[in-house]
N, C-alpha and C positions, 0 to 999 in steps of 0.2 A: 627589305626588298624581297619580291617573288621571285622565285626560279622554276624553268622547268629544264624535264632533260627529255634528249631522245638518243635513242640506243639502237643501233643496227650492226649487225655482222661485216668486219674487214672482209671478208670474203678476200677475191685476188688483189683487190684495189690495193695503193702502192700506200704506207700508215704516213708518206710524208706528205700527199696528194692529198690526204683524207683532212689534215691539220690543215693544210694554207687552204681547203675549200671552206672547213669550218671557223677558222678565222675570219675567213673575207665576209663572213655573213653574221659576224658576232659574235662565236662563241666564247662567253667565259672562262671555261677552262675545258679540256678535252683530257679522256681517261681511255688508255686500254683496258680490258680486263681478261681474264682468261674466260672462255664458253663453258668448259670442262673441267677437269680437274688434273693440268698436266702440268707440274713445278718446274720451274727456270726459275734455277738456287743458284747459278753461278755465273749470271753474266761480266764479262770482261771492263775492266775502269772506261768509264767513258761508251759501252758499249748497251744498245735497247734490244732486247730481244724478244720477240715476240710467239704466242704459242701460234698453235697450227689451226687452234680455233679462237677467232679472238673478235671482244665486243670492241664497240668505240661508242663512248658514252659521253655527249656533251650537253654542256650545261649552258644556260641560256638565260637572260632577264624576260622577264615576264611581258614586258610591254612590247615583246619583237612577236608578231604575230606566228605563232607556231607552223599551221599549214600554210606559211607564205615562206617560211624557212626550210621546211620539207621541200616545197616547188622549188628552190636556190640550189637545195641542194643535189635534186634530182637533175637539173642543169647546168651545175659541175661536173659530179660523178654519176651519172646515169641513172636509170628508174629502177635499177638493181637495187642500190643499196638503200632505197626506201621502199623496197617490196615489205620487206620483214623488219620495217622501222618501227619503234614502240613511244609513243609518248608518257610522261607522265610528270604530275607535280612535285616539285620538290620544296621541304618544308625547311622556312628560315630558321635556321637556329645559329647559335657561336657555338660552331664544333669543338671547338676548341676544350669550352669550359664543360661541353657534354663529358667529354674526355676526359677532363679532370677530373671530374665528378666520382666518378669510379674508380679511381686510382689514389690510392690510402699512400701512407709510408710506408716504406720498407726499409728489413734490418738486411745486414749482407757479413758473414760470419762474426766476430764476438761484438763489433765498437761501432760499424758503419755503418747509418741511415740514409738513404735516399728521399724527400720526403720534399712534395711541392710547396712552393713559397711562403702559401699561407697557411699552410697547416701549422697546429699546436706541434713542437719541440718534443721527441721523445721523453719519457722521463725514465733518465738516465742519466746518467753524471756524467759518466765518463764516455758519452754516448757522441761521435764525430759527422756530422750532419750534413749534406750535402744539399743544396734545393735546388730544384730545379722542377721546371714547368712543359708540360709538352711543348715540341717545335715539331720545324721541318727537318729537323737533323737527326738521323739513331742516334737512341740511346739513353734510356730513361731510368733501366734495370730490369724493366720488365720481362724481356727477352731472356733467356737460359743463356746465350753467349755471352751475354754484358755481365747476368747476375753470376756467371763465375769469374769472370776476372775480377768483380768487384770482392768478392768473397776471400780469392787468393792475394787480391792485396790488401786486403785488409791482415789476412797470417804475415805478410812480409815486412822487417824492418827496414822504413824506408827514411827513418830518420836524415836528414843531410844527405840524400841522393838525388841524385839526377836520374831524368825518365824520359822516356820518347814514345808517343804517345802516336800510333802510324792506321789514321786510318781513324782520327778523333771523332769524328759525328758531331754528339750534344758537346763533345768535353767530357765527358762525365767520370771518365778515369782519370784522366791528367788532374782535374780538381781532388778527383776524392783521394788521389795520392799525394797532393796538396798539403788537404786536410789535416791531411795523418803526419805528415813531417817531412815530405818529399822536400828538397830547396827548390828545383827547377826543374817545370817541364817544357819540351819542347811538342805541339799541337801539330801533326800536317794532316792534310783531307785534300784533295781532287775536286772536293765539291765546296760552291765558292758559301751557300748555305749554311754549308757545316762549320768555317771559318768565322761567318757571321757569327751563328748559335753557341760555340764556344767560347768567344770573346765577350759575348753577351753575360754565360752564363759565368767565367769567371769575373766578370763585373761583382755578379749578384753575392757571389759566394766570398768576395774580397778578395779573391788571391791572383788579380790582373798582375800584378805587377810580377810575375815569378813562373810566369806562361808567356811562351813565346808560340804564337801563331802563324803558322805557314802553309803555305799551297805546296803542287808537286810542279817541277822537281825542288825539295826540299835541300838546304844545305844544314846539314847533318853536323854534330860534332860525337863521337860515341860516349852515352849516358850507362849509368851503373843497372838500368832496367828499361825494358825496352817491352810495348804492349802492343798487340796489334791483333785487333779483333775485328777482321774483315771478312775472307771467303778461303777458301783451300787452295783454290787457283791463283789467285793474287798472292798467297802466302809462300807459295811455291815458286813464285817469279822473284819477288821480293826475297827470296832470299840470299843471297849475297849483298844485297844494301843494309837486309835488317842484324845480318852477322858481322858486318865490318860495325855498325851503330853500336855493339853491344860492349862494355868493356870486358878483359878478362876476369872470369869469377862474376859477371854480370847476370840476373835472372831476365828471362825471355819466356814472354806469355804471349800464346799462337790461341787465339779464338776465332769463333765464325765457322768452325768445320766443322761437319757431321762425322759422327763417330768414325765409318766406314772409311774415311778418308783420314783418320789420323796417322798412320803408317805412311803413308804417302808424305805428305809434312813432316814428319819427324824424319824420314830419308834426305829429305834434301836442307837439312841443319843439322846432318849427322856427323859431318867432320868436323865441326864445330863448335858442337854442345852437348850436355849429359841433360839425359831424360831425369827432370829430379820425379814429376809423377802426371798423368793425364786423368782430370779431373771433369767427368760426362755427370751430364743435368737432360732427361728426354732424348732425342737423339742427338744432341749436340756433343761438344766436349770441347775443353781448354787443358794444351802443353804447355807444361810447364815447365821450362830445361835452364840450363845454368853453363854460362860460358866458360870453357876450358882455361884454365891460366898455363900462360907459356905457348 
């Protein structure tokens, strides 16, 4: 199937006005995007934020006559926002597998690979294999946040432990600590996607049975390790739920947070936990702390 897209500036128009116009006239999917180069690293669970200059880029089947859709939409939202409207073709492909194409295996410190479905098995013996395939959920390893948690649990004995897993995405921790000899993990996410893609992908990976997946608000039991590789902000709200989760002598791994902001996070788990070490990959980093006993 053909696609095209047209792209025009939010300008004042309201982004919830701009979706139920482009719905009513067919659009397949609708995209903001930033005009500029201004980062929004930290919107709130559940919250859209948008920059102060921003595209709206919709996509469209090809048999819907384009300048008959321009006219729809200039008779929704006014002739504004097709003054500086852009058409243009877009080419079918399965993104999907564009995606994967380029994305190799990878190792993650001394035993863990990451490595999609069908790729050859490292050769490695003693080598702990994760598969997994791109989705709609974080978390593949790609990212410096995922690839140091993945890194630090892989130094951690995780033999016959329990984990909680805050903020799961693809799964991709919760399995790979699995893997490695974890007994049980518990999966929560906000996003019901992400629930999907986890349950999916411990399907793949065999280890369904020994994951338990949940939505928020989550009922919790406190686990021997506890991962939560979100945002700085959320890590800071969460924390009293994720310090009652942790057992004593428990290790607690905080990702998602730019460097700048790790002081920040480590103050509000501070009565709680020992810094064991903060472990930065580019501007990111992952805390590493360990629950007080007594």
């Amino acid at each position: 199937m053909s696609y095209y897209e047209i792209e025009f500036p939010l300008g004042t128009l309201h982004p919830d006005e701009v979706e139920d116009a482009l719905h009513e006239i067919g659009a397949s999917s609708i995209t903001f995007v930033d005009q500029g180069d201004e980062p929004v690293l930290e919107p709130k669970p559940g919250e859209i934020r948008l920059w102060s200059a921003t595209l709206v880029r919709a996509l469209f089947d090809a048999r819907l006559e384009p300048l008959r859709q321009l006219e729809r939409l200039s008779q929704s939202l006014g002739t504004e926002c097709i003054a500086d409207a852009r058409l243009r073709a877009v080419e079918d492909r399965d993104w999907e597998r564009v995606w994967l194409a380029d994305w190799k295996s990878m190792r993650f410190g001394r035993r863990l690979w990451v490595c999609p479905t069908e790729a050859e098995p490292p050769d490695d013996p003693d080598a702990v294999v994760v598969r997994l395939d791109p989705g709609l959920a974080f978390g593949t390893g790609t990212h410096p946040t995922t690839a140091v948690c993945l890194q630090v649990l892989d130094a951690l004995p995780l033999t016959g432990r329990s984990l909680i897993d805050y903020g799961c995405g693809s799964g991709i921790l919760g399995i790979a600590a699995l893997k490695m000899g974890a007994a049980h993990v518990t999966a929560v996410d906000l996003d019901p996607q992400a629930l999907l893609a986890t349950r999916a992908n411990a399907l793949r990976n065999g280890v369904a049975p020994s994951i338990d997946v949940q939505g928020v608000p989550a009922n919790l039991q406190p686990a021997s390790c506890v991962v939560a590789n979100i945002l700085a902000g959320p890590l800071i709200e969460l924390a009293p739920l994720l310090t009652a989760s942790c057992e004593p002598g428990g290790d607690l791994l905080l990702s998602g947070l730019l460097k700048s902001q790790a002081y920040a996070v480590k103050a509000a788990y501070a009565s709680g936990f020992d810094i064991v070490q903060v472990i930065g990959r580019e501007e990111w980093c992952c805390i590493h702390a360990r629950a007080r006993e007594g």
